[in-house]
N, C-alpha and C positions, 0 to 999 in steps of 0.2 A: 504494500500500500504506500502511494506514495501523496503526503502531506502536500497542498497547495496553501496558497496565502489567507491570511488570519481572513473571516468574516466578521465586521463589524458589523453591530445593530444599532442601529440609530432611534434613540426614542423624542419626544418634543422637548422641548424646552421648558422649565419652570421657574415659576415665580418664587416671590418670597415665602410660600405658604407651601412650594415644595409641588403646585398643584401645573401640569401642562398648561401650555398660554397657546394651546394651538387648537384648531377646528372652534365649532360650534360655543359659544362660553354661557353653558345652565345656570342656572341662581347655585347648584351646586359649589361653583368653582367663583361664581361672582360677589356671592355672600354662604363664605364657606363656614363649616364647624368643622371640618376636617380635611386632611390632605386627604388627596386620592390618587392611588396610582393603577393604570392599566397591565402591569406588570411587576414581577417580583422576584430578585436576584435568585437563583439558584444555590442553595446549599453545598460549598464543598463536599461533604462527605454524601451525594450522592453523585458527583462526578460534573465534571463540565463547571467547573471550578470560575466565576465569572460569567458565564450566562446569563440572559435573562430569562422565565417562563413567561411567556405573554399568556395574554387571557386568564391570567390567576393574581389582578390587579389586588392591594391593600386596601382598607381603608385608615386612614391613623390619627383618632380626632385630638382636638387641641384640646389642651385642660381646661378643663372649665369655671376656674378662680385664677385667681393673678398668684396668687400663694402655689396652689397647685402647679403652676408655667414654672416661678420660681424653685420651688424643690423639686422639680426633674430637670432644671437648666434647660427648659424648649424652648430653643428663638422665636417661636412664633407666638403670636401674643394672643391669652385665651379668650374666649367666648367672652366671659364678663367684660374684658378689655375690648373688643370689641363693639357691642351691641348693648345698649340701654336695660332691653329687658326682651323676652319672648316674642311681644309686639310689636317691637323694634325691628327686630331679625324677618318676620312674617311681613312686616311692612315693605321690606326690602325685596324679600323673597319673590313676594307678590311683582313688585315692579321690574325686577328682570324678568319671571314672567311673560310681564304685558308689554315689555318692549319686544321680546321673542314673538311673540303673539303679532305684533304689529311690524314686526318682519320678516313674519310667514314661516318662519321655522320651527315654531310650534303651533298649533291650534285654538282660539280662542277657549274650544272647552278642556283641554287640558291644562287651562292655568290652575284650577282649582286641584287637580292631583299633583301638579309642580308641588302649589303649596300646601297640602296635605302631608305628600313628601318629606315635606322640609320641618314641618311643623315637626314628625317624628323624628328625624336626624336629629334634630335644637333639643327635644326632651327627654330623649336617648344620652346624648352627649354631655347639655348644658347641665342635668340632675347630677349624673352618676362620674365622682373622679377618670380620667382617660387608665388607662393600664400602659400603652404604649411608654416605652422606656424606664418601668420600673427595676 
């Protein structure tokens, strides 16, 4: 067998939140509680040392107290430092949305499952401390 040149995989570009800034951009990624990734390094000790598995993306939400960002050191700054309160976030959520909506890349009647969506990301994440980097 004879080895040819490395294949590199290219994935998008991210933000300060860790979240790709490329295609389509949902209230997901525009008013995040968490990073997301579409992909997720390979384990050495299964082989392929540096790889990526595509289609087996993270999700990694941010803490959700500013106490909690500080005692796990995450540069990203959490949910409370972000967003006022629940309504805040929903308010948000909602208006990406309805600009998606108004640029035909979503549907008018799926704004209300966007923010449905999002409503359970926010109450899932914003309640319960992150685990990510303990």
């Amino acid at each position: 067998m004879k080895l040819g040149e490395r294949y590199h995989t290219l994935v998008s570009q991210v933000d300060a939140d860790f979240n790709e800034m490329g295609g389509i951009q949902l209230p997901d990624l525009t008013v995040p509680v968490a990073s997301y990734t579409g992909w997720n390094p390979r384990a050495p000790e299964t082989g392929g040392d540096g790889q990526i598995l595509s289609m087996q993306g993270s999700t990694l939400p941010f803490a959700a107290t500013r106490a909690e960002r500080e005692r796990r050191s995450d540069p990203r700054p959490s949910i409370e430092e972000r967003y006022r309160d629940r309504d805040d976030y929903l308010t948000r959520a909602r208006a990406g949305a309805e600009v998606l909506a108004r640029q035909r890349y979503i549907l008018e009647e799926d704004i209300e499952i966007v923010v449905a969506n999002a409503a359970a990301r926010y109450d899932a994440f914003a309640t319960a401390p992150a685990t990510a980097g303990r």
